[in-house]
N, CA and C atoms as an extended XYZ file, in Angstrom:
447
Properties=species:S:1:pos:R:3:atomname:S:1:resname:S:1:resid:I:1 pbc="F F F"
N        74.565      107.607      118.493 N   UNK     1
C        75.600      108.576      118.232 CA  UNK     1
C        75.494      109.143      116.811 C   UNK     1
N        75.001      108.427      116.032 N   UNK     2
C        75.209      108.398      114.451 CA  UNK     2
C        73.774      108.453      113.615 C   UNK     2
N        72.953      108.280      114.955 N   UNK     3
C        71.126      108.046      114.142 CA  UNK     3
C        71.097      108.898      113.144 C   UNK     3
N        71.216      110.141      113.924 N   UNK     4
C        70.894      111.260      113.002 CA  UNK     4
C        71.142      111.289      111.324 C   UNK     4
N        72.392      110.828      111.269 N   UNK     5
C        72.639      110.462      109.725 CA  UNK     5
C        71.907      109.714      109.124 C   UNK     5
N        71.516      109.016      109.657 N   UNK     6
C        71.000      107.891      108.244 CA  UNK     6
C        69.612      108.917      107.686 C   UNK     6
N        69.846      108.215      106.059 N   UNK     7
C        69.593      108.650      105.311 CA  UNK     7
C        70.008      110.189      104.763 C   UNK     7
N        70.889      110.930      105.481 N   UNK     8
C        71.683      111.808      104.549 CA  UNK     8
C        71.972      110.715      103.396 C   UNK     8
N        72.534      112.239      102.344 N   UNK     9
C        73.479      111.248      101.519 CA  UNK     9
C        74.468      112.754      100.595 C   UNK     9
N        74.815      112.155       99.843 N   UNK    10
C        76.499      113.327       99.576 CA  UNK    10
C        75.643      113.951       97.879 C   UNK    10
N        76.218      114.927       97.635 N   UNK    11
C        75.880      115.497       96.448 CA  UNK    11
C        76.678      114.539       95.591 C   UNK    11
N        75.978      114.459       94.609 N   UNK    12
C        76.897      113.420       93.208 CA  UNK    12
C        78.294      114.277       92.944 C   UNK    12
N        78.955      113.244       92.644 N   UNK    13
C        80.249      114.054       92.025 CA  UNK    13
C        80.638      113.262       90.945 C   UNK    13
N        81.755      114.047       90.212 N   UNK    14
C        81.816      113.288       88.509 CA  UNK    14
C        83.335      112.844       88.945 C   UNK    14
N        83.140      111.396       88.173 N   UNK    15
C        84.512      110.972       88.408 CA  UNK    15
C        84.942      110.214       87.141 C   UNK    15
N        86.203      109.976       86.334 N   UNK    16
C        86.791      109.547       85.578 CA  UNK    16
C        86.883      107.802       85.557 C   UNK    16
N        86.734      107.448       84.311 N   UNK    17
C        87.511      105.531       84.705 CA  UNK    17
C        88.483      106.189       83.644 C   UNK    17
N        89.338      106.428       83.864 N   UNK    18
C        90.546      106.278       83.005 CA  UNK    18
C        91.592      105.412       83.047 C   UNK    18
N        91.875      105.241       81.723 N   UNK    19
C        92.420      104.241       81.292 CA  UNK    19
C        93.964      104.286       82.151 C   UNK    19
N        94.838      104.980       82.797 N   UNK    20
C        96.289      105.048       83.308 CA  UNK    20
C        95.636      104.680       84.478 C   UNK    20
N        94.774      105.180       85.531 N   UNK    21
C        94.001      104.494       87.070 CA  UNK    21
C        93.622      103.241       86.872 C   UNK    21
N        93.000      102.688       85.560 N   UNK    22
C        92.642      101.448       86.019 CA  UNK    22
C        93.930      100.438       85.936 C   UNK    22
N        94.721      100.580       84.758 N   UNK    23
C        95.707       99.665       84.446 CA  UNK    23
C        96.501       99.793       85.903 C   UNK    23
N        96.728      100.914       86.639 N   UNK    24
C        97.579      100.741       87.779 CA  UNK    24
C        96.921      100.656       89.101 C   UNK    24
N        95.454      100.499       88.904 N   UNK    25
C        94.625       99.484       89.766 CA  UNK    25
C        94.701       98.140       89.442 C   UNK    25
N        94.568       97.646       88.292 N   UNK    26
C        94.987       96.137       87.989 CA  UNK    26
C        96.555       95.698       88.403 C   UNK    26
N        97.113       96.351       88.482 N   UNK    27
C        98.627       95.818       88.205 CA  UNK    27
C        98.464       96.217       90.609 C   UNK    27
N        98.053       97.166       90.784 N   UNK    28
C        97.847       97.136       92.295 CA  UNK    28
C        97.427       95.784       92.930 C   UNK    28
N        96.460       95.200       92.553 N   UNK    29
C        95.603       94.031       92.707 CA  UNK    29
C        95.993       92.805       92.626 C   UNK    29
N        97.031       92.676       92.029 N   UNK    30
C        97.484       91.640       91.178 CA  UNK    30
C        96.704       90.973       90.039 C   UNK    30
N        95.886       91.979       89.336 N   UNK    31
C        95.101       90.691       88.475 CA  UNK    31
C        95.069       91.550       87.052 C   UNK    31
N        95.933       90.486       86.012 N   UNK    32
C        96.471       90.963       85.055 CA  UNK    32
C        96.046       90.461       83.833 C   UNK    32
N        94.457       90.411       83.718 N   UNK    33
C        93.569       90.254       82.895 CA  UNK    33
C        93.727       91.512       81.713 C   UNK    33
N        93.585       90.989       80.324 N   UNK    34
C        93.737       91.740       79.229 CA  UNK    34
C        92.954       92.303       79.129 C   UNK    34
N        92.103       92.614       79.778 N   UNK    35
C        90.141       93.083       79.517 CA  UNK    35
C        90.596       94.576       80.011 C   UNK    35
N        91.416       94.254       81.341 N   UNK    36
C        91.519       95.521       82.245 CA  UNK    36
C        92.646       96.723       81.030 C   UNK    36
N        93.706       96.186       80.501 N   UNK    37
C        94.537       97.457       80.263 CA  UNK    37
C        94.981       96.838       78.742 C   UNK    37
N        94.640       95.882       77.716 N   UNK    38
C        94.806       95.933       76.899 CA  UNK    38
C        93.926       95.995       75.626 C   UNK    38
N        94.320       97.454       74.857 N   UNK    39
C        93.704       97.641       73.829 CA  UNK    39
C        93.005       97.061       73.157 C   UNK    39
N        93.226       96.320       72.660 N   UNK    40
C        93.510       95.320       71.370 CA  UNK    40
C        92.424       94.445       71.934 C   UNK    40
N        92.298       93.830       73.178 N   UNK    41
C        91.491       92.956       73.896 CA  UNK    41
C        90.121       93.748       74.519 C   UNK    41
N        90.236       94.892       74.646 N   UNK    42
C        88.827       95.711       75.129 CA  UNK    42
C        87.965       95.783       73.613 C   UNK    42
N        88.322       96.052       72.738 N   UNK    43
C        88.088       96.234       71.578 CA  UNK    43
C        87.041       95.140       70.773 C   UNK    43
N        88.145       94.195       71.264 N   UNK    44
C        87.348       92.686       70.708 CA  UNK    44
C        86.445       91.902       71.424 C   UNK    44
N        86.644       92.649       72.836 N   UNK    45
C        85.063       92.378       73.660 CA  UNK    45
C        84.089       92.389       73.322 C   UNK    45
N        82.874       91.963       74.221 N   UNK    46
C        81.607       92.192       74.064 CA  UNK    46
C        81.580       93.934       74.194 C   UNK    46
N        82.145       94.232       74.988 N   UNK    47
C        82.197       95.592       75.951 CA  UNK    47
C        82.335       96.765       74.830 C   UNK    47
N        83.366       96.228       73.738 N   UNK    48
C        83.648       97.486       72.771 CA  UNK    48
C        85.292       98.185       73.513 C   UNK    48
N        85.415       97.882       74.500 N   UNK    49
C        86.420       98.417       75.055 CA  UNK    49
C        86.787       98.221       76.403 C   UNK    49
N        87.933       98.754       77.078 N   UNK    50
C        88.488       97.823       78.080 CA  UNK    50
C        87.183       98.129       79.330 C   UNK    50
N        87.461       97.287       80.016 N   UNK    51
C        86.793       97.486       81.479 CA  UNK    51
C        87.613       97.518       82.954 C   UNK    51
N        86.792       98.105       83.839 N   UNK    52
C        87.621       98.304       85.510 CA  UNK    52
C        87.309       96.796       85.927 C   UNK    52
N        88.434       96.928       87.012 N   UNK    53
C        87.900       95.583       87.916 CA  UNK    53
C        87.322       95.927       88.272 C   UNK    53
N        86.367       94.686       89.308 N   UNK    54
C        85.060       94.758       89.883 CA  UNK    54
C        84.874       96.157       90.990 C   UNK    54
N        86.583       96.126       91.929 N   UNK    55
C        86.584       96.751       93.253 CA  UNK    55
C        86.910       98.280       92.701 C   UNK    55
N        87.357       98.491       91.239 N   UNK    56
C        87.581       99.819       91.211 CA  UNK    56
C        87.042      101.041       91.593 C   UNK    56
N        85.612      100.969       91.991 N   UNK    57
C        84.647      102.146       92.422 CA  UNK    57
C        85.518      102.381       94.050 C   UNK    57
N        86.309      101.738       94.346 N   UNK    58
C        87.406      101.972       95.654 CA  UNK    58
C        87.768      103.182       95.632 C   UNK    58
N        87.840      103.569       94.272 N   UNK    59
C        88.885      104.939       94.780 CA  UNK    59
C        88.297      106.302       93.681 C   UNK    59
N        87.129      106.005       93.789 N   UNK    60
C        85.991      107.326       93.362 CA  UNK    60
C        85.578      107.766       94.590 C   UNK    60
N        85.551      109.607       94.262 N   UNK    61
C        85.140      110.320       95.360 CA  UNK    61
C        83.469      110.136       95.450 C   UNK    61
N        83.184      110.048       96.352 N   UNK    62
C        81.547      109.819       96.167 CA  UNK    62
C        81.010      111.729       96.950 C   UNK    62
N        81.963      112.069       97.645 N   UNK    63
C        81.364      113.424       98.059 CA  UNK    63
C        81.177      113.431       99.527 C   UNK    63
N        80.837      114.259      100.456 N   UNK    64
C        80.554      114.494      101.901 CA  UNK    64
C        79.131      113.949      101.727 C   UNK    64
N        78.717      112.993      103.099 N   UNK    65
C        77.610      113.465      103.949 CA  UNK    65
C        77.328      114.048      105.021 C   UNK    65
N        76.585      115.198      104.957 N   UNK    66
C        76.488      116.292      106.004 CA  UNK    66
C        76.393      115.362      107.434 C   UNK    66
N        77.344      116.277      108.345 N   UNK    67
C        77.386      115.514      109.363 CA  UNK    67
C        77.982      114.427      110.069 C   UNK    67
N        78.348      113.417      109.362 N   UNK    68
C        78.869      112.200      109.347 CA  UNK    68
C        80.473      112.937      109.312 C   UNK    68
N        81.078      112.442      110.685 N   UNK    69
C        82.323      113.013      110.810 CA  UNK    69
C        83.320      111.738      111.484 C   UNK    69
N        83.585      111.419      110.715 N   UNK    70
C        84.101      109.785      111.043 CA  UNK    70
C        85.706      110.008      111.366 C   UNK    70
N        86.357      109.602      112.051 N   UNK    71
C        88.103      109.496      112.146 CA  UNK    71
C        88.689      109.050      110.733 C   UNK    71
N        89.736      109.504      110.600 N   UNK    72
C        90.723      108.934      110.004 CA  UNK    72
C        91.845      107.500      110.105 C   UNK    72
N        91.544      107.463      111.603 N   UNK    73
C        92.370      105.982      111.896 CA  UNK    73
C        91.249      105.047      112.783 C   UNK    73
N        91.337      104.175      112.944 N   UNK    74
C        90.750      103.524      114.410 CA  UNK    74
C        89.468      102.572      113.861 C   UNK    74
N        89.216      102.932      112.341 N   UNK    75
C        87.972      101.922      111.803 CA  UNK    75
C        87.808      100.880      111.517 C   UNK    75
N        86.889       99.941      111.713 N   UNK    76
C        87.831       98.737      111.246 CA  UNK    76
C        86.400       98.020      109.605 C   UNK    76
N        87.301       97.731      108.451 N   UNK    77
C        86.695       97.252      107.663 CA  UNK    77
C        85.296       95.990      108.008 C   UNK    77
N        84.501       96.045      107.680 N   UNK    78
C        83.016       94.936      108.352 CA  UNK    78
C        83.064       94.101      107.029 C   UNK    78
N        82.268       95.369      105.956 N   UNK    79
C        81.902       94.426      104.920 CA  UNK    79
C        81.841       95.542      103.832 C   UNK    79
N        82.111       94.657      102.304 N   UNK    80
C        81.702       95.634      101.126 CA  UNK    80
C        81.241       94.882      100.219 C   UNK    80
N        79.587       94.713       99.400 N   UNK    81
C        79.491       94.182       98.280 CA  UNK    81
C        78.980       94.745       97.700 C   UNK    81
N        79.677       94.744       96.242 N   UNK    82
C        79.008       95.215       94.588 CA  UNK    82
C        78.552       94.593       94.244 C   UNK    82
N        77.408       95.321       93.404 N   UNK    83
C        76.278       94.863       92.472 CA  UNK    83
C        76.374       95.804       91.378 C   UNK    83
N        76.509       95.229       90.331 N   UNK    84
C        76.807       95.754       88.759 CA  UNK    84
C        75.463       95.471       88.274 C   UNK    84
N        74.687       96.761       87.133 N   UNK    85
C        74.371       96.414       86.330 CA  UNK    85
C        74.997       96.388       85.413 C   UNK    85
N        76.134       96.715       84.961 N   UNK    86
C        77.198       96.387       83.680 CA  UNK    86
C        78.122       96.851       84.110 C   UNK    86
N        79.114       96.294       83.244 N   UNK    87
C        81.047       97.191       83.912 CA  UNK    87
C        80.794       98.453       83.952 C   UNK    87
N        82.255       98.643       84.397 N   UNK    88
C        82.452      100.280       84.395 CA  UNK    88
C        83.583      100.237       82.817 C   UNK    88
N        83.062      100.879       82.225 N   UNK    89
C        83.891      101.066       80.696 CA  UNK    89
C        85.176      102.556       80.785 C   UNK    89
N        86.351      101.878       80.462 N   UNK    90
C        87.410      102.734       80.731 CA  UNK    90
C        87.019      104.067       79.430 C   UNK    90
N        87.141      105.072       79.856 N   UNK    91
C        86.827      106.727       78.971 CA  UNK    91
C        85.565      107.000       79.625 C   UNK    91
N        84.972      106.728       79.914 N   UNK    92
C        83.233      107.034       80.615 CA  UNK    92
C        83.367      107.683       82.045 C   UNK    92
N        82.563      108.877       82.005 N   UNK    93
C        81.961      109.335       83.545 CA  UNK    93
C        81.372      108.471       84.333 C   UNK    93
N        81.353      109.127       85.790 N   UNK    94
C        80.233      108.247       86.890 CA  UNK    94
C        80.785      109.304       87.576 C   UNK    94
N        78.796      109.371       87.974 N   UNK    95
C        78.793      109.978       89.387 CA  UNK    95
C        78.539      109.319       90.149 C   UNK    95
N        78.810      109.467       91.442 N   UNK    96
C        79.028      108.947       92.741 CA  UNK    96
C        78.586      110.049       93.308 C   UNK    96
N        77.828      109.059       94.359 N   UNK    97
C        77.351      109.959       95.638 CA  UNK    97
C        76.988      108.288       96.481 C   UNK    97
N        76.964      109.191       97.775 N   UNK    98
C        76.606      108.099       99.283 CA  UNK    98
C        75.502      108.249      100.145 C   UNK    98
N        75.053      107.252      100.885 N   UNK    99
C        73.972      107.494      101.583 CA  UNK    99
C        74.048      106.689      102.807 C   UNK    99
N        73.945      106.848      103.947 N   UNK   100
C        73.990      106.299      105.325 CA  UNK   100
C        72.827      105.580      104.944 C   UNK   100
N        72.850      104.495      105.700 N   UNK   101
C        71.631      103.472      105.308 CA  UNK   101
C        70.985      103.162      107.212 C   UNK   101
N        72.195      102.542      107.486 N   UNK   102
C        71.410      102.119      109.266 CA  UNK   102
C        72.903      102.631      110.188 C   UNK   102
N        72.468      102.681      110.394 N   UNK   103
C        73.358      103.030      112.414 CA  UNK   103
C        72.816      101.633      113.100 C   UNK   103
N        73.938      101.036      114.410 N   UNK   104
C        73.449      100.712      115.207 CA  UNK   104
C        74.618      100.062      116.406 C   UNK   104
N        74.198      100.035      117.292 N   UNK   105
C        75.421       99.552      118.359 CA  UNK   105
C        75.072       98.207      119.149 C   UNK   105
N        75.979       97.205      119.173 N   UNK   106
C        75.782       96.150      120.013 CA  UNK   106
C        77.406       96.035      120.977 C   UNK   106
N        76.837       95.479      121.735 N   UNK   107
C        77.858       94.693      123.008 CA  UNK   107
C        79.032       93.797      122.516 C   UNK   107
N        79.865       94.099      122.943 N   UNK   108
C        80.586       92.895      122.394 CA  UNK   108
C        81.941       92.405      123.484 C   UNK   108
N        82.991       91.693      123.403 N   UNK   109
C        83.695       90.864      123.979 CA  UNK   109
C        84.504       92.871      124.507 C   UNK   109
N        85.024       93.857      123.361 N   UNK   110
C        85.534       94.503      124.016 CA  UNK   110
C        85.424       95.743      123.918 C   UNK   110
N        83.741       95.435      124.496 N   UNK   111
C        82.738       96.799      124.738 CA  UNK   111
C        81.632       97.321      123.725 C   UNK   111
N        80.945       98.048      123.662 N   UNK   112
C        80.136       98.393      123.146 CA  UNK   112
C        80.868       98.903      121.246 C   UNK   112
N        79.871       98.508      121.014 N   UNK   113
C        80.769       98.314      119.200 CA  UNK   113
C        79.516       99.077      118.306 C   UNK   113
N        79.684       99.796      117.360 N   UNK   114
C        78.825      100.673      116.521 CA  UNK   114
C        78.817      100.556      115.177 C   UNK   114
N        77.850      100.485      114.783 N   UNK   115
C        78.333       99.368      112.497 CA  UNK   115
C        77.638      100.518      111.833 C   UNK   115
N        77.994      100.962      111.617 N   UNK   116
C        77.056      102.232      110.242 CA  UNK   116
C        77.739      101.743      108.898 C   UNK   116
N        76.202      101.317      108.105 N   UNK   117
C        76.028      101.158      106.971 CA  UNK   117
C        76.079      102.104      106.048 C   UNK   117
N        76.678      102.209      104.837 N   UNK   118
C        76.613      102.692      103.775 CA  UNK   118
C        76.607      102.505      102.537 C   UNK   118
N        75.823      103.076      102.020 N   UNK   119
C        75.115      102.923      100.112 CA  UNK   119
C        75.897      103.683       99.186 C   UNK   119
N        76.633      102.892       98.396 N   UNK   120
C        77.414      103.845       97.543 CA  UNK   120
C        76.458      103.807       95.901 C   UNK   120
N        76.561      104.667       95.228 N   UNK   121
C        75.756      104.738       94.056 CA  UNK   121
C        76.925      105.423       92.916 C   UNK   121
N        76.505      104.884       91.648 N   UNK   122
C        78.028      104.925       90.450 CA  UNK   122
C        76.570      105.476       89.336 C   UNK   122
N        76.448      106.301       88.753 N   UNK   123
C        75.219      106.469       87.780 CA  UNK   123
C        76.369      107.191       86.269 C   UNK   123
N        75.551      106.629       84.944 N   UNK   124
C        76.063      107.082       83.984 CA  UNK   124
C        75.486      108.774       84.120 C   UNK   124
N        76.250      109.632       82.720 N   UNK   125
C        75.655      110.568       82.860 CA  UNK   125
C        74.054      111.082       82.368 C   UNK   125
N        73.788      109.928       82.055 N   UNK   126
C        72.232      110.033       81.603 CA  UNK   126
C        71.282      109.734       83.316 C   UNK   126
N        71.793      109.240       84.250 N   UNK   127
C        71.264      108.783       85.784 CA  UNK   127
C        71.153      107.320       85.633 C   UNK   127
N        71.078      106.902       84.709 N   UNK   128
C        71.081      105.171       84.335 CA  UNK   128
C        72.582      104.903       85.841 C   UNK   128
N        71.711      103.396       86.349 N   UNK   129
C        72.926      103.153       87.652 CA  UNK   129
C        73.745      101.960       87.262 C   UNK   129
N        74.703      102.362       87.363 N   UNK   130
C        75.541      101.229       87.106 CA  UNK   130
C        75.668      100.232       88.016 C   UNK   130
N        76.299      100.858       88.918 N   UNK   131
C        76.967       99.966       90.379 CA  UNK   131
C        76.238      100.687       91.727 C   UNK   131
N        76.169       99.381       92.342 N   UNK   132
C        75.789      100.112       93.812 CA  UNK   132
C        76.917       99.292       94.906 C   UNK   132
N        77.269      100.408       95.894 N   UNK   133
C        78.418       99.244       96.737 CA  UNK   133
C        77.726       99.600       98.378 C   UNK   133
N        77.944       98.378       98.757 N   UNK   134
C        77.225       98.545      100.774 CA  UNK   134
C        78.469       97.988      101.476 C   UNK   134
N        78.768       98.924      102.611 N   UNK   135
C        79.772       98.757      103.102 CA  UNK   135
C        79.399       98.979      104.669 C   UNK   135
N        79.805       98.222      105.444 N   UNK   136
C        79.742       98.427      106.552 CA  UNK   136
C        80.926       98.586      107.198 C   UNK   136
N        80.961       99.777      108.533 N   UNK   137
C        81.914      100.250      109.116 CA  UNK   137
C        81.950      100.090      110.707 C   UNK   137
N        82.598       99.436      111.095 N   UNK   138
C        82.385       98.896      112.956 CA  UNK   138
C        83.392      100.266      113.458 C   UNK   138
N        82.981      100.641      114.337 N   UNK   139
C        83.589      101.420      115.250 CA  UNK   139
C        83.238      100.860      116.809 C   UNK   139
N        84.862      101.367      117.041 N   UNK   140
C        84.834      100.282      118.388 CA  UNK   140
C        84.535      101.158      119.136 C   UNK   140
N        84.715      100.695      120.560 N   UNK   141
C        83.962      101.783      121.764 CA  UNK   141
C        85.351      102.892      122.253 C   UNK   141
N        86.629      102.216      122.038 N   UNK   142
C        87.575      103.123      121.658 CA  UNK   142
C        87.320      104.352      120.821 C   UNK   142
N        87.157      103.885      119.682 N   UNK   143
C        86.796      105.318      118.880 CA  UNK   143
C        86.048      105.896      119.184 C   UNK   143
N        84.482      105.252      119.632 N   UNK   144
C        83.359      106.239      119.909 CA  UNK   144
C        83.797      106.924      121.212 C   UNK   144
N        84.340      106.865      121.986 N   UNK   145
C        84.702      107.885      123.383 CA  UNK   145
C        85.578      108.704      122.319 C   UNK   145
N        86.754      108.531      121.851 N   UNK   146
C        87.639      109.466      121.057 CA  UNK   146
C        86.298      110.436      120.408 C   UNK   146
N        85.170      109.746      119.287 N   UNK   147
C        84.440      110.737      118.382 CA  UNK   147
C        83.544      111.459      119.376 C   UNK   147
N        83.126      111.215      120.737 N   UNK   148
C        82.114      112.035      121.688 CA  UNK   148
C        82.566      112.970      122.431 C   UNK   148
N        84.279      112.789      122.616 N   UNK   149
C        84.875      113.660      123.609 CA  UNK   149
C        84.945      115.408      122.788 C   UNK   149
């Protein structure tokens, strides 16, 4: 249903770590580490200044991939892991962009089930990569009749 995509991927887009998103991503999270929203403590880091939590690349636009026309409801979370080469430093750009990685469908207890993988990419503005995130997305056989009809 979905072959076709893999390996698209989305035009980069520029996105902000600012300092008011992350503190009310930390305080979202519950985790109320001084690193994340206090001055005084980013400063005296190694870092030079504050840093995002790990999951913050959550809510950067990464951009369209052509084609890939997924629902809005009915998905169900699989999997997501980050890999940092260094934090994300609060005042600093990142672009983001995405890339379909695999498609594929197996059988299951209630019906045929579909997992498309995806590559998220975080690059400074020099292209140096910061973060990469892989996420997998199950779509049930519910949705796929809803996305074919």
């Amino acid at each position: 249903m979905l072959e076709d995509c893999i390996g698209k991927r989305s035009t980069p887009v520029k996105n902000a770590v600012e300092r008011g998103a992350v503190k009310k991503f930390a305080e979202a999270i519950g985790d109320d580490h001084p690193i994340f929203t206090d001055e005084e403590t980013g400063r005296e880091s190694r870092f030079g200044v504050n840093i995002a939590p790990p999951t913050f690349p959550r809510v950067f636009d990464y951009g369209t991939i052509p084609d890939l026309n997924l629902p809005e409801k009915g998905l169900i979370h699989g999997e997501q892991i980050y890999h940092y080469e260094r934090p994300l430093r609060v005042g600093e750009d990142v672009y983001c962009h995405a890339e379909v990685k695999n498609y594929y469908e197996r059988d299951g207890q209630s019906g045929r089930m579909a997992f498309l993988q995806i590559k998220r990419y975080g690059n400074d503005p020099a292209g140096e990569l910061i973060f990469t995130e892989e996420q997998v997305v199950i779509i049930t056989e519910a949705v796929r009749e809803r996305m074919q009809a």
